[in-house]
N, C-alpha and C positions, 0 to 999 in steps of 0.2 A: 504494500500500500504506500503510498507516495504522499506527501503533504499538498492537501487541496492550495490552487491560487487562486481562483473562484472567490471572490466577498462572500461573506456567511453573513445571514441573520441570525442572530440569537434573540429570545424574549426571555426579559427576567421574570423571574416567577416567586420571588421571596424579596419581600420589601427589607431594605435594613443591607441586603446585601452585597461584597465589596464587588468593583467592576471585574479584576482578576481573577476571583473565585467564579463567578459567575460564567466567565468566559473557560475559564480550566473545566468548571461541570459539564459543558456542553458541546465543547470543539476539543472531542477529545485526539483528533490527531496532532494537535500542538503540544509541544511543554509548557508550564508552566513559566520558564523563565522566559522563552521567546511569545507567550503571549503578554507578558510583562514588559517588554522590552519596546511590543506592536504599540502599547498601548503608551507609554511615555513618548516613541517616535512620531504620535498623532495618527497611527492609520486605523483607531477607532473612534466610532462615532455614538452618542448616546442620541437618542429622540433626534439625528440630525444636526450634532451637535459634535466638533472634533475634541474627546477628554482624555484628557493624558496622564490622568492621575488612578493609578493603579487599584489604590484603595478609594476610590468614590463612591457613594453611598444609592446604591440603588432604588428603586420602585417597582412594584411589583408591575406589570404591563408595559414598562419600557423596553424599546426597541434598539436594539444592539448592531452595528455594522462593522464586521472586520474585514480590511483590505488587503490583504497581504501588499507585501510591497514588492517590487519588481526582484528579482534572482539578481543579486551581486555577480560579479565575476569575480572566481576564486583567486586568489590572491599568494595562496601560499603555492611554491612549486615543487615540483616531485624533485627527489635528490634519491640517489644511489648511497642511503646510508642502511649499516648492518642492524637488524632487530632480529631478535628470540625471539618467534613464535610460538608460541606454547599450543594456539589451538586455531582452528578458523574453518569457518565456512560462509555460505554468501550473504549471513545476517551480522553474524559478529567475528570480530578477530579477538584475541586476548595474549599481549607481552609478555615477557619478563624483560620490561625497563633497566636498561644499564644506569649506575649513579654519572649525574653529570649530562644528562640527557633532558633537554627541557623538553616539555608535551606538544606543548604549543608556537606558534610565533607570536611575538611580540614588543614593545622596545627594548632595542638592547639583544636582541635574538631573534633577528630577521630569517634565520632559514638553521639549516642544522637541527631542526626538532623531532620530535617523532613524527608530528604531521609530515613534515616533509618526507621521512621513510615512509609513510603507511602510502602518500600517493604515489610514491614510486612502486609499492609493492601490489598494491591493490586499484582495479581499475573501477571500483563498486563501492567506493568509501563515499558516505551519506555528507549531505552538503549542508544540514542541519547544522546549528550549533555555530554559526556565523562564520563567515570565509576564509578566516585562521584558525577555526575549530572544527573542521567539518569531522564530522563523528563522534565527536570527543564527549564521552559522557562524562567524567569525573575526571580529577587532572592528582597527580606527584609533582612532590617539590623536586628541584631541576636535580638534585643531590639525594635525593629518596628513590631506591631502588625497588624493583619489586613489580606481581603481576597489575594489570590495568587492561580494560575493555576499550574498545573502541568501535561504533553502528557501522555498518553500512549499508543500511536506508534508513530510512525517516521512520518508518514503524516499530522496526527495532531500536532505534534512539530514543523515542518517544516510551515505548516499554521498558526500557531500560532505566532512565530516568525518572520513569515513577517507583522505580525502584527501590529509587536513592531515596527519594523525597519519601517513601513512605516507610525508609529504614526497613525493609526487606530484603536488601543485599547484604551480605555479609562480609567484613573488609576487617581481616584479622591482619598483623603485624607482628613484627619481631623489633625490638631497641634495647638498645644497651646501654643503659642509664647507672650515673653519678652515684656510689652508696652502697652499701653492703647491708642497711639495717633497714630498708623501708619493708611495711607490712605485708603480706604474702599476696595480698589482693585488695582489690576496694575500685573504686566508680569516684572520676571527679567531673561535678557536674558545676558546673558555672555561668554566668556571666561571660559573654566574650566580645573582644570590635580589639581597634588598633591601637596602640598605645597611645594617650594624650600629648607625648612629647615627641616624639618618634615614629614617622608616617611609616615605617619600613619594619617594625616591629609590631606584634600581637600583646595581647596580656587579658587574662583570666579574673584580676584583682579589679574587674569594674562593679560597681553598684546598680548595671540596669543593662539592656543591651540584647544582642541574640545570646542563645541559651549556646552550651557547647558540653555535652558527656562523652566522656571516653571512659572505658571501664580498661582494670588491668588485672595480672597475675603476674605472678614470679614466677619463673622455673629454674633458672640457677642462680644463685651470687657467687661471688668471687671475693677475694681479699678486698678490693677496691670497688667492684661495680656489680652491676645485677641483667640480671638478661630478664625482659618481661614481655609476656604476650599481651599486647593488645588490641582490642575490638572500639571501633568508634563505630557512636551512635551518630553524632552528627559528624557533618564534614568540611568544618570549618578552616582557613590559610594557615597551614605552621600548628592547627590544633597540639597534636599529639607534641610534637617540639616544647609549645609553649605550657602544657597543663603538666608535664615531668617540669620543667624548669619554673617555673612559679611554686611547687610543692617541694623545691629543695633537690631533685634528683633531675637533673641534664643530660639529655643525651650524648654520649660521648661524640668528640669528634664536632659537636653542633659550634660551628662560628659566630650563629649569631646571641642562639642562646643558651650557650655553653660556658663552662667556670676552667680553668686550667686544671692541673693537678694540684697546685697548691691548696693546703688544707687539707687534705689527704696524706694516709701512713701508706706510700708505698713499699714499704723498706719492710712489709710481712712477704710482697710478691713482688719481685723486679720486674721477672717477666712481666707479668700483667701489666704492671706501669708501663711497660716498655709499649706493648704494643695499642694501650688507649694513648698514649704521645706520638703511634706515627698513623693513628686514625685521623685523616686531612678531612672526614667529611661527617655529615651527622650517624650515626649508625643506627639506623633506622631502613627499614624492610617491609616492602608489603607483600606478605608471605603468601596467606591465602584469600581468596576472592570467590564468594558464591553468588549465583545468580538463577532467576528460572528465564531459559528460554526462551526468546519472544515467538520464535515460533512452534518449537516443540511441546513446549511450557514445561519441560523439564528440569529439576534444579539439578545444575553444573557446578560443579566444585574445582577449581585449578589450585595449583599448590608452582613458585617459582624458587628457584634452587637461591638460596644468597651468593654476592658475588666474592669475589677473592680478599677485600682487603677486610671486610668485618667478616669473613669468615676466619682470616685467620686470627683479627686481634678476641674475637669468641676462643677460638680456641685453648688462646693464651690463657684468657682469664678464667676459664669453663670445662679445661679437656677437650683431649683429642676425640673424643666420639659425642662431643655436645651436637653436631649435625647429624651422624648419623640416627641419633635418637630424637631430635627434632622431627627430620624426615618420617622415619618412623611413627611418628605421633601426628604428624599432620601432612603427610605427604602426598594421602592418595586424593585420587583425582579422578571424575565422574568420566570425563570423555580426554580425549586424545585426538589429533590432527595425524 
């Protein structure tokens, strides 16, 4: 199924109601964010009237016009660069992202992304999700390694995405966080938006704002640090990054919100210090990734191997068979390419 360009009438039918909602209940081949986004760029109309305010307040019997707006010309270009594929077929593809790899184009990172690999690699990648995002359900930070989805068409992006939105996907992790004494498990749920003084930083420490839970566990510490599995509930920028670094434990290796070694007794593990001092990047993984189907409606479970340099500084601080028992514990995986 292909996203209509056809004008849609919608009629509201519940007084009090936001324009957004309204139009998500009823044009369900759009997402949510791109009918949010129609709707600030002016190409709907209430009673005949152009409103661009997402949350405006409905009537019941008002008359709703969506215009799609004209098809951009792609913008991002195919490049010959190397991706893991871990699975695919003609609805979805799904990575295992190298660290160091940004998802998308954007300032500062005009080509070199995985967009650009996946239109080099695939000739059926959905143009949904704006002209330097085409396909792209959910994104990794440029330096977070790990599996990730990506549509190609519009029904499967649209499926997918409700996915997210309705926390029905499942986005488990691996990090290697700051501390040897934090509690076996626990959920922090907060407050979240960008730091007051700092356009380029996150923080958890607000009094009001979007919500942001990420839930954890331990499975091994080390002299100095701790390996924890974790599942986010939302999917907020830097989340996982900022909610260990705000509650005292950092992911190792993290630049921006990361503490050195100082302050720390390295002198119980050398080794171990040794090899969280030559981690250059956050050590952060997105391990496993479930999802149903958009056309089989089957849940798919993928599992991405981690890459060389936190596997080996885990090693250090965890044992030599901390992967293989990992794998073992979460490694299997629903289908296969």
């Amino acid at each position: 199924m292909t996203e209509s360009r056809e004008p849609q009438t919608v009629m509201a039918t519940i007084t009090g109601q936001r324009l957004d909602q309204c139009l998500a209940d009823q044009v369900e081949e759009w997402t949510r964010s791109r009918l949010k986004r129609s709707i600030t760029e002016g190409h709907v109309q209430v009673n005949g009237q152009i409103q661009t305010k997402p949350g405006f307040k409905l009537k019941e019997g008002d008359t709703l016009l969506l215009t799609p707006p004209e098809p951009q010309l792609m913008e991002a270009t195919p490049q010959d660069i190397p991706i893991r594929v871990i699975y695919e077929d003609s609805h979805v593809i799904v990575l295992n992202k190298a660290p160091g790899m940004v998802v998308h184009p954007a300032p500062g990172h005009p080509d070199g992304t995985m967009v650009n690999a996946l239109l080099h690699h695939c000739d059926d990648l959905s143009g949904v999700g704006g002209v330097l995002r085409p396909g792209i359900v959910h994104r990794l930070d440029k330096e977070t390694s790990g599996v990730i989805v990506a549509a190609k068409n519009d029904h499967a992006h649209k499926f997918l995405t409700d996915q997210l939105a309705d926390r029905t996907m499942t986005r488990m992790y691996l990090a290697m966080v700051m501390g040897s004494r934090l509690e076996g498990g626990g959920s922090f749920d907060t407050f979240y938006g960008r730091a007051p003084n700092d356009r380029f930083r996150y923080t958890s420490k607000l009094r009001d704002g979007k919500r942001a839970t990420t839930h954890w566990e331990v499975l091994y510490r080390g002299a100095i640090c701790s390996l924890v599995r974790v599942k986010l509930e939302t999917g907020r920028t830097h989340q996982i990054r900022v909610h260990f670094s705000d509650n005292g434990h950092p992911i190792v290796g993290d630049p921006l919100y990361g503490k050195s070694l100082k302050g720390f007794d390295t002198s119980r593990n050398p080794k171990e210090g040794r090899a969280i001092s030559s981690q250059k990047r956050q050590a952060l993984h997105a391990l496993v990734l479930e999802f149903v189907h958009p056309a089989t409606q089957e849940r798919m479970r993928f599992f991405a191997d981690v890459p060389t340099d936190m596997g080996r500084a885990a090693q250090a601080a965890f044992g030599d068979d901390v992967w293989a028992e990992i794998k073992e514990e979460f490694g299997q995986s629903t289908a296969s390419s």
